[in-house]
C-alpha positions as CSV (number, residue, x, y, z in Angstrom):
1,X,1.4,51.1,-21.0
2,X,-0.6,53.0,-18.6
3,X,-3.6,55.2,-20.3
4,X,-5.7,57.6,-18.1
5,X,-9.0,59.9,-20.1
6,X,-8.9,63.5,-19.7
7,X,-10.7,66.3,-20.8
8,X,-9.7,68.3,-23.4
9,X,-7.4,71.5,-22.1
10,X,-6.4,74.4,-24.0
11,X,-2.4,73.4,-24.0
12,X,-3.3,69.8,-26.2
13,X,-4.5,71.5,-28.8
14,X,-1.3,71.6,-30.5
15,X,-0.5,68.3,-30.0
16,X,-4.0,67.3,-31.3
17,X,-3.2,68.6,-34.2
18,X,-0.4,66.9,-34.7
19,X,-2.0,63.9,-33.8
20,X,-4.4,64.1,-36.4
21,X,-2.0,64.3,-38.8
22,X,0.3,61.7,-38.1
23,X,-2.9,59.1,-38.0
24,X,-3.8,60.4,-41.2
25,X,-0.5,60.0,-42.5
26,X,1.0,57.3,-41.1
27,X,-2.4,54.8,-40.7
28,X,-4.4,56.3,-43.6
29,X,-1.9,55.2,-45.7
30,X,-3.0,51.3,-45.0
31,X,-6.3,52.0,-46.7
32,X,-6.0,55.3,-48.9
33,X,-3.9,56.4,-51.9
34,X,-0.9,58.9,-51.5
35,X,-3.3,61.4,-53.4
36,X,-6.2,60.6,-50.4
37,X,-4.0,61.2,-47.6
38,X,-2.9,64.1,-49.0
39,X,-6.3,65.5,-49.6
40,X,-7.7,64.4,-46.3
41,X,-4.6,65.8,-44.0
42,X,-5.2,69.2,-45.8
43,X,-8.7,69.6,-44.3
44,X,-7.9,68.9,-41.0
45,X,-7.9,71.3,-38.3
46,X,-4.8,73.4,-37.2
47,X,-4.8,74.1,-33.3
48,X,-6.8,77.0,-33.6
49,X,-9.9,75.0,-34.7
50,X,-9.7,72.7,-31.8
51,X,-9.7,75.8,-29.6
52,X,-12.9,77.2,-31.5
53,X,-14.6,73.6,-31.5
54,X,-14.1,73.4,-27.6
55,X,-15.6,77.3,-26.7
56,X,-18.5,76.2,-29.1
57,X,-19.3,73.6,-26.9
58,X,-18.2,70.5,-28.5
59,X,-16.9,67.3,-26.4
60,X,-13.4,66.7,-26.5
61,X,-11.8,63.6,-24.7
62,X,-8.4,62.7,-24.5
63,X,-6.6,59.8,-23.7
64,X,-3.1,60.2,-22.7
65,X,0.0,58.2,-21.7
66,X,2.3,57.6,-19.1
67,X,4.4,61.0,-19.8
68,X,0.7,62.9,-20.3
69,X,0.8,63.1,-23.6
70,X,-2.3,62.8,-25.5
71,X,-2.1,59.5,-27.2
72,X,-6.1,59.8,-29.1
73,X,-9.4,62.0,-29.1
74,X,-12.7,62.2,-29.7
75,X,-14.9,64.7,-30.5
76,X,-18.3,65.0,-30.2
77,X,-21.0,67.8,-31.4
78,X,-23.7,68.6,-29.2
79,X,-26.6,67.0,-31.2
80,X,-24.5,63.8,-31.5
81,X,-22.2,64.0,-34.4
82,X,-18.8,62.3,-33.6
83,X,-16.4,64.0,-36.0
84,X,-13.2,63.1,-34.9
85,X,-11.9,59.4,-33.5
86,X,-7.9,59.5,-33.7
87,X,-5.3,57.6,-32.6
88,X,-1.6,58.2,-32.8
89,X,0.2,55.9,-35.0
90,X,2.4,54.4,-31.9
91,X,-1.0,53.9,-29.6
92,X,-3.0,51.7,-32.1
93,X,-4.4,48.3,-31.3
94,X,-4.4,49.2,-27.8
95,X,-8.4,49.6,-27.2
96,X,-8.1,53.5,-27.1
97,X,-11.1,54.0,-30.1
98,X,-13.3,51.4,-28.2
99,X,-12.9,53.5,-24.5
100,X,-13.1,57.3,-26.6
101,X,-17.0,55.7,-28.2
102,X,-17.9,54.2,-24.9
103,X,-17.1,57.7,-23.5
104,X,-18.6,59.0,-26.3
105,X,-21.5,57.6,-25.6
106,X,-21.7,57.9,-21.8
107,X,-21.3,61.9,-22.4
108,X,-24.4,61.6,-25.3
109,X,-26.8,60.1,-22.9
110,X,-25.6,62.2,-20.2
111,X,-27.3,65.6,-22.4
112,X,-29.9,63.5,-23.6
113,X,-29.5,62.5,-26.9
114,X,-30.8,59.3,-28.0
115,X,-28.9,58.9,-31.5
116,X,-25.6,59.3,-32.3
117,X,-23.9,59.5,-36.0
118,X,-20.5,59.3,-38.1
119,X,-18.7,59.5,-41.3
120,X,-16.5,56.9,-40.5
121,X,-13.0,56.2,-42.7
122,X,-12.1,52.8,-43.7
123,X,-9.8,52.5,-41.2
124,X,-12.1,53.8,-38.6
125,X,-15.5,51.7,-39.5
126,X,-14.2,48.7,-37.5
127,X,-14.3,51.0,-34.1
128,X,-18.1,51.9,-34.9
129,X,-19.2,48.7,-35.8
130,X,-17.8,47.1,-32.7
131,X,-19.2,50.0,-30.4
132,X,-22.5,49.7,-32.0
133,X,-22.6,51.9,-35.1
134,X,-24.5,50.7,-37.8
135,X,-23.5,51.3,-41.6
136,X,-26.2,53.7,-43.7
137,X,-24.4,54.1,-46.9
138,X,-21.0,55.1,-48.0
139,X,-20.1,58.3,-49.1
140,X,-18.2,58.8,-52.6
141,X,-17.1,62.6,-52.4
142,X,-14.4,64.4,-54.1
143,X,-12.1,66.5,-51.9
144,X,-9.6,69.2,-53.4
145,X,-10.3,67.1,-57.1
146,X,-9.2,63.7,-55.2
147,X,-11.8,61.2,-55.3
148,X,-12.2,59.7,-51.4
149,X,-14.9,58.1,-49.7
150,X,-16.2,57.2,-46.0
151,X,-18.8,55.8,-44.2
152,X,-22.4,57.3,-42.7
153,X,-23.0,55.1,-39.6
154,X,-25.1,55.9,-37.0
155,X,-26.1,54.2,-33.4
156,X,-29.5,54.8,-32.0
157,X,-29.2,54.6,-28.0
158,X,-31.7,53.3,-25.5
């Protein structure tokens, strides 16, 4: 299957939002509880928030498919936090998370920033560690009364 990276445009962010909760949904569930996903899914954005994340200046990129649909995303803050590294559940295991964080990157030292850092899930630590990211600690936090955890990982770049 043919990919092709894009920037983020205002019309995807209603499919990135569905995106994000299919992942979570349908791939969370290989490493999380029924009582996880549900917790996690809840507190993820609706269109909206992608829309406000964009105008405030965070990177978005998008990978999409053959029919221009966007298949994953990152998203980047401007001082280097990667928040968000999704993949729909039909477009795993094909490299997508390893291009987003080498993009990731690229776009980081472009502005200058010589550190970037995560809270990585389970199911996305492998992606970090092969781009780079190294584990600080993992994070035991409570979300909506549902106990769920994730990793801080952070990359320091040359």
């Amino acid at each position: 299957m043919k990919y092709v990276m894009v920037p983020f445009s205002e019309h995807m962010a209603v499919q990135l939002a569905a995106l994000t909760r299919a992942a979570i949904r349908d791939v969370g569930s290989a490493k999380y509880s029924p009582d996880q996903v549900d917790a996690w899914a809840a507190r993820h954005p609706n269109a909206e928030r992608f829309l406000e994340r964009h105008s405030k200046g965070d990177i978005l990129s998008v990978v999409i498919d053959a029919t221009e649909e966007p298949v994953a995303y990152s998203l980047m803050e401007p001082d280097g936090h990667v928040d968000m590294l999704y993949c729909h559940p039909n477009h795993t295991k094909q490299g997508l998370a390893d291009w987003l964080l080498s993009a990731v990157e690229q776009d980081a030292r472009h502005t200058g920033l010589n550190r970037l850092y995560t809270e990585a899930s389970e199911l996305a630590r492998p992606a970090f560690e092969r781009a780079g990211y190294a584990v600080q600690h993992r994070r035991d936090f409570e979300v909506d009364g549902v106990a769920i955890h994730n990793y801080a990982m952070e990359k320091h770049l040359d």
